[in-house]
TORKOL-4160 file (C-alpha; in steps of 0.2 Angstrom, whole numbers, padded with zeros to 4 digits, m for minus):
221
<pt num="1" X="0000" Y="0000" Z="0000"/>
<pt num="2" X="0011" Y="0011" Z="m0006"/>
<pt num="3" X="0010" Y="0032" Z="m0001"/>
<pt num="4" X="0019" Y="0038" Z="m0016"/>
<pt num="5" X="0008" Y="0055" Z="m0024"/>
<pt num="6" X="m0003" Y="0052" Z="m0040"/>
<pt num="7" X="m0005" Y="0068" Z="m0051"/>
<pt num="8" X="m0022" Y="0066" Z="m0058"/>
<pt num="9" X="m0023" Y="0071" Z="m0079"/>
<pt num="10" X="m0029" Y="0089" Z="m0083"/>
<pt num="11" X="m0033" Y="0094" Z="m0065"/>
<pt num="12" X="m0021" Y="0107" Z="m0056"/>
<pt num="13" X="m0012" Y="0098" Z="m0043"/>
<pt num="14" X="m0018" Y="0102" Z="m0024"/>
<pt num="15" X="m0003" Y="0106" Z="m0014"/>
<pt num="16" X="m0010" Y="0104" Z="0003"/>
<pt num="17" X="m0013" Y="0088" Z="0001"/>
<pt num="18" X="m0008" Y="0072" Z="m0009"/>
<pt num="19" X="m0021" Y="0059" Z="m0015"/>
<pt num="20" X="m0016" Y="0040" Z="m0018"/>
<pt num="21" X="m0031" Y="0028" Z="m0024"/>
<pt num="22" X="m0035" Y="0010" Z="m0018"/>
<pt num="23" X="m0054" Y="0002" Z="m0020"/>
<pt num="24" X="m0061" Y="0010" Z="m0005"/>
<pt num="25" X="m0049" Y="0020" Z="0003"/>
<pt num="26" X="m0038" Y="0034" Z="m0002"/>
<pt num="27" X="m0023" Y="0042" Z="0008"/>
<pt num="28" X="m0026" Y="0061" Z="0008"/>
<pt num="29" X="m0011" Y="0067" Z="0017"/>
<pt num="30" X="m0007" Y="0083" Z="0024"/>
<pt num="31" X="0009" Y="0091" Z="0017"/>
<pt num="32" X="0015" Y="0095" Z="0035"/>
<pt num="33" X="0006" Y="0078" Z="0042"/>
<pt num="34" X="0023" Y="0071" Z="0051"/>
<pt num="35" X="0019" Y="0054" Z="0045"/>
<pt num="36" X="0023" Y="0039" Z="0058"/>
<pt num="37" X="0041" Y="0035" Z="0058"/>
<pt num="38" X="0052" Y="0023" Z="0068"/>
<pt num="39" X="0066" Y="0038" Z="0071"/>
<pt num="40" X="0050" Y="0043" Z="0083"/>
<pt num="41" X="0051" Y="0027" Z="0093"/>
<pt num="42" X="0069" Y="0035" Z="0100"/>
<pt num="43" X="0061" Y="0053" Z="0102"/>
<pt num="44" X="0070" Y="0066" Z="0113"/>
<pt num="45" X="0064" Y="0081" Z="0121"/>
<pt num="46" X="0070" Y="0091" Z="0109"/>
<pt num="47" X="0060" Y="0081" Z="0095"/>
<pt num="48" X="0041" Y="0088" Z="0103"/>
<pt num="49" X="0045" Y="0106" Z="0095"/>
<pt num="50" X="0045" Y="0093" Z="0078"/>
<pt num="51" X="0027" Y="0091" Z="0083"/>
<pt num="52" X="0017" Y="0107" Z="0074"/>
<pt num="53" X="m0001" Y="0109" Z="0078"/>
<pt num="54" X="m0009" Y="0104" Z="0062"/>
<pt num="55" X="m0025" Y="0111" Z="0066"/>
<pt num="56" X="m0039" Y="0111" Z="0078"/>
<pt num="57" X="m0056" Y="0099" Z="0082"/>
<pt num="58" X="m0071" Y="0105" Z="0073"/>
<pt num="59" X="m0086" Y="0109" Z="0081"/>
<pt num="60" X="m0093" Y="0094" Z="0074"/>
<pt num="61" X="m0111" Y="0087" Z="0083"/>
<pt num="62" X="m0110" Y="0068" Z="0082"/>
<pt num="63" X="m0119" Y="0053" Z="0092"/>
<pt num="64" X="m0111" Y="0037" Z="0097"/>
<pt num="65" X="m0117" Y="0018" Z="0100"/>
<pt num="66" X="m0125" Y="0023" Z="0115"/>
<pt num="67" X="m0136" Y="0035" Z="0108"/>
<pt num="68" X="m0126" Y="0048" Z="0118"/>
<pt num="69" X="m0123" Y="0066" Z="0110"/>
<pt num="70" X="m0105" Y="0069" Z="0108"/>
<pt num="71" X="m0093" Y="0081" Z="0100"/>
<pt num="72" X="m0073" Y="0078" Z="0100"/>
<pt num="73" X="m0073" Y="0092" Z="0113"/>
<pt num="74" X="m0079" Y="0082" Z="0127"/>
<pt num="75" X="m0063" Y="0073" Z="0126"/>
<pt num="76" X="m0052" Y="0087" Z="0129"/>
<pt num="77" X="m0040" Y="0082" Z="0141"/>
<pt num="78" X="m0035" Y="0067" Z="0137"/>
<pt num="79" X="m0026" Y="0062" Z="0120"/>
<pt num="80" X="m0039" Y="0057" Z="0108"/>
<pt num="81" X="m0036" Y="0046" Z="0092"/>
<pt num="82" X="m0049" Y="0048" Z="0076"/>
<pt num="83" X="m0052" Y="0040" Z="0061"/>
<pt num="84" X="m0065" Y="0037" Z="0046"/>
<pt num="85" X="m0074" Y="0019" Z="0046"/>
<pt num="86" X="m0090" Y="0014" Z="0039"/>
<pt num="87" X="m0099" Y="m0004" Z="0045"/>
<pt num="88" X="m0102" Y="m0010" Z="0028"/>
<pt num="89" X="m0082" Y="m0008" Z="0024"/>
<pt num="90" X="m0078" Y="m0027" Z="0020"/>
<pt num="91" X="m0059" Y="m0024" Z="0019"/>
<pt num="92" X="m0050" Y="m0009" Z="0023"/>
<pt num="93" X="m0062" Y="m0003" Z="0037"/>
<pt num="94" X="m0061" Y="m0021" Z="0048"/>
<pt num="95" X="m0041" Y="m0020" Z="0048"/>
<pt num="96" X="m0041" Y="0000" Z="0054"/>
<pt num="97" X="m0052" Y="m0002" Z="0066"/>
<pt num="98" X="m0044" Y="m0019" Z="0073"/>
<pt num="99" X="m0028" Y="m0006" Z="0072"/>
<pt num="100" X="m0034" Y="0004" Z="0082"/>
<pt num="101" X="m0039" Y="m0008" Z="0094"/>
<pt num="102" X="m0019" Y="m0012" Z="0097"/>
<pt num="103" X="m0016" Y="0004" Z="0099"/>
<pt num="104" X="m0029" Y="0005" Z="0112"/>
<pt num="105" X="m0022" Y="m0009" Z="0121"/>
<pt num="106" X="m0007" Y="m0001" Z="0120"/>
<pt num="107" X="m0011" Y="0014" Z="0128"/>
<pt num="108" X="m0018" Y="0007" Z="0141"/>
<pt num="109" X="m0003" Y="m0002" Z="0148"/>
<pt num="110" X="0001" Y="0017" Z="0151"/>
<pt num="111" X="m0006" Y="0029" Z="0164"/>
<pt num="112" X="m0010" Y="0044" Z="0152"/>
<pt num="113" X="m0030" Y="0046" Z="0149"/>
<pt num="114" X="m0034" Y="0041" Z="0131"/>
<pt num="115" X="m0049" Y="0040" Z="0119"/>
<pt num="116" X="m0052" Y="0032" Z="0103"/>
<pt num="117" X="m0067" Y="0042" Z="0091"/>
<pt num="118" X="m0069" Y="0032" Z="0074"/>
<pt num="119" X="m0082" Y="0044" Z="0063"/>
<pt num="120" X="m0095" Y="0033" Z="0049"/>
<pt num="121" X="m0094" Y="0041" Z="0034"/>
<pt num="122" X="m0109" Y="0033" Z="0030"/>
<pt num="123" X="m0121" Y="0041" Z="0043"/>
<pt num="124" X="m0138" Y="0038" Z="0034"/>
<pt num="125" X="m0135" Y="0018" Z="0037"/>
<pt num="126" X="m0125" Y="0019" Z="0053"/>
<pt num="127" X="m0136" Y="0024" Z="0064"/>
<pt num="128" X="m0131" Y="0022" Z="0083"/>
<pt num="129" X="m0141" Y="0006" Z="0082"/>
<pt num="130" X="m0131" Y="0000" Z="0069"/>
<pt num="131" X="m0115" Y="0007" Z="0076"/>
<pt num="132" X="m0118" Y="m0001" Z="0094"/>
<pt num="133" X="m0120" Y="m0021" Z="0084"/>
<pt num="134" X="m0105" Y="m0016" Z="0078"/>
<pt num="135" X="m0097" Y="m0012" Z="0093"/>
<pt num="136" X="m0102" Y="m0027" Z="0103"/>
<pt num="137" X="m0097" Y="m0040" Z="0089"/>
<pt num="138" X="m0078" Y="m0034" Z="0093"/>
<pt num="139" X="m0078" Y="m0031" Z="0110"/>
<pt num="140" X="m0077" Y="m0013" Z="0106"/>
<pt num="141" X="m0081" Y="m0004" Z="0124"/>
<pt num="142" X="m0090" Y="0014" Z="0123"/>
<pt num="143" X="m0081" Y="0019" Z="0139"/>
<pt num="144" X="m0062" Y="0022" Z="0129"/>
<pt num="145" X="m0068" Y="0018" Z="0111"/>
<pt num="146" X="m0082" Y="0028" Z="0104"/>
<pt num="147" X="m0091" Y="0025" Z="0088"/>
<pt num="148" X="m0101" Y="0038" Z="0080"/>
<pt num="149" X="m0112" Y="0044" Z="0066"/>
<pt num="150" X="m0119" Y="0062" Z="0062"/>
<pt num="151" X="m0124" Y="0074" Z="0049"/>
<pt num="152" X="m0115" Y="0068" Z="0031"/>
<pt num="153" X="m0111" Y="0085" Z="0024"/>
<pt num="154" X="m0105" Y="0091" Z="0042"/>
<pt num="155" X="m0095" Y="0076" Z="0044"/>
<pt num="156" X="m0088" Y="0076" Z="0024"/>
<pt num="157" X="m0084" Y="0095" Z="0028"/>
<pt num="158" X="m0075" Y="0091" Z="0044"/>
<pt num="159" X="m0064" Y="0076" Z="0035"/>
<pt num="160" X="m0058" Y="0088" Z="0021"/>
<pt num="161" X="m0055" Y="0104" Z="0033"/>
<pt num="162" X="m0052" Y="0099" Z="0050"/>
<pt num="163" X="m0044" Y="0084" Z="0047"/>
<pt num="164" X="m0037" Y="0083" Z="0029"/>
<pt num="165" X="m0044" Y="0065" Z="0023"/>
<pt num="166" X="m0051" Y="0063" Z="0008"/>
<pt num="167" X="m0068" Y="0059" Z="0007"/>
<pt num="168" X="m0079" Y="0053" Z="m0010"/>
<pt num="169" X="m0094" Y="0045" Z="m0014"/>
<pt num="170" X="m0109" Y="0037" Z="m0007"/>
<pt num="171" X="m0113" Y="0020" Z="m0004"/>
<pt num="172" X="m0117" Y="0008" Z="m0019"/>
<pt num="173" X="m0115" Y="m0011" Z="m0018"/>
<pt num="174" X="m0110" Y="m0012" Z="m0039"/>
<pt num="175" X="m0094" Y="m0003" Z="m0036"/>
<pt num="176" X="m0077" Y="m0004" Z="m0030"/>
<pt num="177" X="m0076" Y="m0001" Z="m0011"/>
<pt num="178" X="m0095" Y="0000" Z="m0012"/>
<pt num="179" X="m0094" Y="0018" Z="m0019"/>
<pt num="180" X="m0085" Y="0027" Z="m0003"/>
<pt num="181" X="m0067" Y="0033" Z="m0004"/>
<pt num="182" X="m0060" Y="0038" Z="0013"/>
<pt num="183" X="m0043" Y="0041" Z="0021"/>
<pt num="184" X="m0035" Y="0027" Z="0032"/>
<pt num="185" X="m0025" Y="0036" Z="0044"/>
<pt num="186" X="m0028" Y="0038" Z="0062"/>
<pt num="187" X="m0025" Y="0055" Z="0069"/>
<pt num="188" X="m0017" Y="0061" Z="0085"/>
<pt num="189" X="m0025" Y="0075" Z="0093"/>
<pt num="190" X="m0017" Y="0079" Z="0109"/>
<pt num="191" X="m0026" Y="0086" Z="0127"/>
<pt num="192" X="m0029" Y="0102" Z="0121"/>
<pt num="193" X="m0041" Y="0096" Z="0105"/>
<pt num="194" X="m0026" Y="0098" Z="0092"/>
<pt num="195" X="m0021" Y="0090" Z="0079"/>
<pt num="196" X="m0003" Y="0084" Z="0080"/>
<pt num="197" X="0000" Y="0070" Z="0070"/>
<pt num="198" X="m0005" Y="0055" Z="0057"/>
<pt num="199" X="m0002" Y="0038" Z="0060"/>
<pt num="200" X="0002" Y="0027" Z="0042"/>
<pt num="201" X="m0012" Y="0015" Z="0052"/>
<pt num="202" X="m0006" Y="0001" Z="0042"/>
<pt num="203" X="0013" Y="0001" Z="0042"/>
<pt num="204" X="0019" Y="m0011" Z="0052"/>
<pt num="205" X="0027" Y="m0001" Z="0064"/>
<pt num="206" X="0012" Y="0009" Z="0067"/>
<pt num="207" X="0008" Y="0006" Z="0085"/>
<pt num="208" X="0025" Y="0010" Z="0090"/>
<pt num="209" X="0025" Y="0024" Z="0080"/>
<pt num="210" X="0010" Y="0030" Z="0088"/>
<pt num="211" X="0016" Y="0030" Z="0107"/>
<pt num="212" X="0032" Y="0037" Z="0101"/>
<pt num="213" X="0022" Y="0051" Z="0095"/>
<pt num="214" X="0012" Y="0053" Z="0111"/>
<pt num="215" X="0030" Y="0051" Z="0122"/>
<pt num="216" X="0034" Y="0067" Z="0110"/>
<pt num="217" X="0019" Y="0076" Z="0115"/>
<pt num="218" X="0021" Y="0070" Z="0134"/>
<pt num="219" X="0035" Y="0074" Z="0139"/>
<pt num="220" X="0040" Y="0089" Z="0149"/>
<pt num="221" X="0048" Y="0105" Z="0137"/>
């Protein structure tokens, strides 16, 4: 799965942001996204100042499994990883969020409060009833683990602005990826609802990465 940028024929190249297609998912990447690497794993004080805010939480009104009303606010204060799912993914979206469950696990052998927010871009079938099937058939706890569907333009808007994934389509069942396109990379927003840094969710390094990133962002300046 490779990340290497695709110039697409006769339209003017975007230069916030690179595109690389797969069936179902695409890799929108920031140009400053700061990209898991292994070099973090070793990370220094001196490497947190490496760490630029990429941007700040959107006001974005979502509703998880529960039925609860949530935006990515409430989390503030803890580190919070997002991504992009829908439940009727049958390839990419299984492996993210079964990533993002070893992340989890990983986190949790630590003592700094964490939360995992994966978004449906395909809200109008994901309801919270939906979500919650979803949730329970992996062992995916709302306490630290929240799924969640909302408005589709709001949450589209929100992927492209906020977040910087790419985001195309609607759901059909005759097409490659049934019709969605969507970024596969989990974002790393630290306590004060800011976006830090994205995770190549399926390198496979990734979860080490990650807590190298969050040691980063941890540790005293």
């Amino acid at each position: 799965m490779a990340d290497r940028p695709r110039r697409t024929p006769g339209r003017r190249r975007n230069h916030r942001r690179t595109l690389a297609r797969e069936p179902g998912v695409s890799r929108l990447l920031p140009r400053r996204s700061f990209l898991a690497s292994p070099l973090l794993v070793a990370c220094s004080k001196k490497r947190v100042a490496e760490l630029p805010v990429l941007g700040a939480l959107p006001e974005l009104p979502l509703t998880d499994q529960e039925g609860q009303v949530r935006r990515l606010q409430d989390y503030r204060g803890k580190l919070l990883l997002v991504a992009f799912f829908f439940t009727r993914c049958p390839s990419v979206c299984p492996r993210l969020i079964a990533r993002m469950q070893e992340m989890e696990r990983a986190l949790a052998q630590g003592s700094r409060p964490f939360h995992l927010a994966a978004i449906s871009v395909d809200p109008e079938h994901d309801t919270p009833e939906v979500l919650r099937g979803y949730a329970s058939a992996r062992g995916i706890r709302a306490e630290s683990f929240s799924l969640l569907t909302g408005d589709h333009s709001q949450i589209a808007r929100a992927a492209e602005e906020n977040f910087k994934i790419g985001l195309e389509g609607s759901y059909d069942p005759d097409k490659p990826g049934l019709g969605i396109t969507h970024g596969s990379h989990v974002i790393l927003v630290d306590r004060e609802s800011r976006i830090r840094a994205f995770v190549r969710t399926f390198d496979d390094d990734a979860v080490r990465a990650l807590l190298g990133y969050v040691e980063a962002l941890e540790s005293p300046s």
